[in-house]
C-alpha positions as CSV (number, residue, x, y, z in Angstrom):
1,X,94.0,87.4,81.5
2,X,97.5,88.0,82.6
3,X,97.0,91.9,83.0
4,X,94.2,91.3,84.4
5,X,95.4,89.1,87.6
6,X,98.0,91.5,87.6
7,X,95.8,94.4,87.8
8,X,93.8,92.8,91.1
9,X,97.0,92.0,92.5
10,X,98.4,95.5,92.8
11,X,94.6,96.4,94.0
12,X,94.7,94.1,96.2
13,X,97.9,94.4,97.5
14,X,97.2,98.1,98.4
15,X,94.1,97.6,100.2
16,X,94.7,94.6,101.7
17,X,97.8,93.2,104.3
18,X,99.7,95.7,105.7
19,X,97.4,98.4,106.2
20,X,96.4,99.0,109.8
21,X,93.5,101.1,110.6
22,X,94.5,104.5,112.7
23,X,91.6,106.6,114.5
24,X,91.7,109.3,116.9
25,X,90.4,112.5,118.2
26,X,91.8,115.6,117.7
27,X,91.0,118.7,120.4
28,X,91.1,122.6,120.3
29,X,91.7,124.4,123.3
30,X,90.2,121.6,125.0
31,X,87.0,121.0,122.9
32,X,86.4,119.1,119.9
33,X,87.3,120.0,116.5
34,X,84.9,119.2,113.8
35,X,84.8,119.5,110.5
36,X,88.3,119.5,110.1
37,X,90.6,118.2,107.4
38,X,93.8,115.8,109.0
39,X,96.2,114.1,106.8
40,X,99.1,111.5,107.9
41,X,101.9,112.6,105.6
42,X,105.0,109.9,105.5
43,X,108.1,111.4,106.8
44,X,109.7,109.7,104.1
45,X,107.8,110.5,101.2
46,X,104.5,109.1,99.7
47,X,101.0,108.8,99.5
48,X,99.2,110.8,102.4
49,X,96.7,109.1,104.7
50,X,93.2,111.3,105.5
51,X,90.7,111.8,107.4
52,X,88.2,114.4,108.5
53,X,86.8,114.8,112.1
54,X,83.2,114.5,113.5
55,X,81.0,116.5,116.0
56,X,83.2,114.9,118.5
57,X,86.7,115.2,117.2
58,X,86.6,111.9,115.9
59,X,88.4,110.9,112.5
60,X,89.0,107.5,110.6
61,X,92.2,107.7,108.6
62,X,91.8,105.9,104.5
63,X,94.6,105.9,102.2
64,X,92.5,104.6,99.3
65,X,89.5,104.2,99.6
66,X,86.7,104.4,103.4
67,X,87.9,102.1,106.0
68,X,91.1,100.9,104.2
69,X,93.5,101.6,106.4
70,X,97.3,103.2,106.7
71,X,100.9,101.3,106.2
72,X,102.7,100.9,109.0
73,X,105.6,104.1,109.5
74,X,106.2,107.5,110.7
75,X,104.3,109.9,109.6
76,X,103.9,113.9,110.1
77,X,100.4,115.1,110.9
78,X,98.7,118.2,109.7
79,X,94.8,119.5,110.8
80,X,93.4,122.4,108.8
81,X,90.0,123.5,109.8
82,X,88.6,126.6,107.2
83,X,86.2,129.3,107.8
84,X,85.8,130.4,104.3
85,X,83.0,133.4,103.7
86,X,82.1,134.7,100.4
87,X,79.6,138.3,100.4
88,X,78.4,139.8,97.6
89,X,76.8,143.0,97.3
90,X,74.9,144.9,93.5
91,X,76.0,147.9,93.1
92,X,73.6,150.7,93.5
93,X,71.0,151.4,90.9
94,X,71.3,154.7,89.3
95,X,68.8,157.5,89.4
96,X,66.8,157.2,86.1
97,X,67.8,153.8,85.3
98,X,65.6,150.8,85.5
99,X,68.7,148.8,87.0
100,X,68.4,146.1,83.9
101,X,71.2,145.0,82.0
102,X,73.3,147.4,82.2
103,X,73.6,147.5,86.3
104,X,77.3,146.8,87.3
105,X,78.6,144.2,89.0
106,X,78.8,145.5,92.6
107,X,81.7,143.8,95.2
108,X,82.5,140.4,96.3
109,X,84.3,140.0,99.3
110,X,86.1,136.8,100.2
111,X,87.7,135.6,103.3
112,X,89.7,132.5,104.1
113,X,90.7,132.3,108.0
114,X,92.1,129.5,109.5
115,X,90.4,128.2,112.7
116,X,93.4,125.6,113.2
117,X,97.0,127.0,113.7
118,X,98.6,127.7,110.5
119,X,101.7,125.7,111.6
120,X,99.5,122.9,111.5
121,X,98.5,123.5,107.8
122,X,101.6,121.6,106.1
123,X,103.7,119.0,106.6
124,X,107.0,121.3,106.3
125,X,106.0,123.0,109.6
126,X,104.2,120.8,111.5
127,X,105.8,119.4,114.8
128,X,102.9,116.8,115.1
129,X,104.2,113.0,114.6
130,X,103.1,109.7,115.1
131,X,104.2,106.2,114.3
132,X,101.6,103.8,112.8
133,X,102.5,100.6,114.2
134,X,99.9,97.3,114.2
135,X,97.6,97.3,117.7
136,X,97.5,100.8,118.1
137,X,95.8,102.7,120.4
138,X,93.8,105.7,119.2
139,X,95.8,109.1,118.6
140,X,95.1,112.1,120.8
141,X,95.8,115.3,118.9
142,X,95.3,118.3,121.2
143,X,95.8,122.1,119.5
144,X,96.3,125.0,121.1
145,X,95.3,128.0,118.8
146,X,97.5,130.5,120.8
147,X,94.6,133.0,122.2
């Protein structure tokens, strides 16, 4: 019974006073960025806070679990948005072959480009900061990819 209260109590202690929720909207070149990954790192060291953002730039930060919230403190920000492509292509068929089993495996081609500035991308270079604090307004996060 003991571990058991115990148990809830760290549970609940996580989830529950002292987390604050954080929203925002974060902007590329002016326009909304969806689909992208953003995580509140603690400049001190932790558990990272994240989100991902909407049609309209819009993101909900969770530390554990949907809708639970951030602790209050400073925290670097990073936004990574993907554009991964995979293309695969048989090899040709040989002249008198029936192209069964014994076709080989033709090329696979795979791209990963970054749609977000790379700086963004970690929390060692990224110069993007905010301070959770209770009654917050929404955060603003506007990118500029550099073009």
């Amino acid at each position: 019974m003991l571990s058991i209260t115990i148990c809830l109590g760290i549970l609940l202690g996580c989830s529950g006073s002292g987390m604050l929720p954080v929203e925002g909207t974060v902007t590329l070149d002016g326009k909304p960025l969806d689909g992208a990954a953003i995580s509140f790192v603690p400049a001190e060291g932790g558990r990272p806070c994240s989100g991902q953002t909407d049609a309209q730039g819009h993101f909900t930060l969770a530390s554990y679990v949907a809708g639970d919230g951030v602790p209050p403190g400073e925290y670097k920000v990073t936004v990574v948005k993907l554009d991964a492509r995979r293309k695969a292509e048989a090899a040709p068929v040989e002249e008198g072959t029936d192209g069964g089993e014994e076709q080989v495996m033709g090329n696979i081609e795979q791209a990963v480009k970054f749609l977000t500035p790379m700086k963004y991308s970690s929390p060692a270079t990224t110069d993007l900061k905010v301070e959770v604090t209770a009654n917050m307004e929404p955060v603003q996060i506007d990118l500029k990819s550099g073009r």
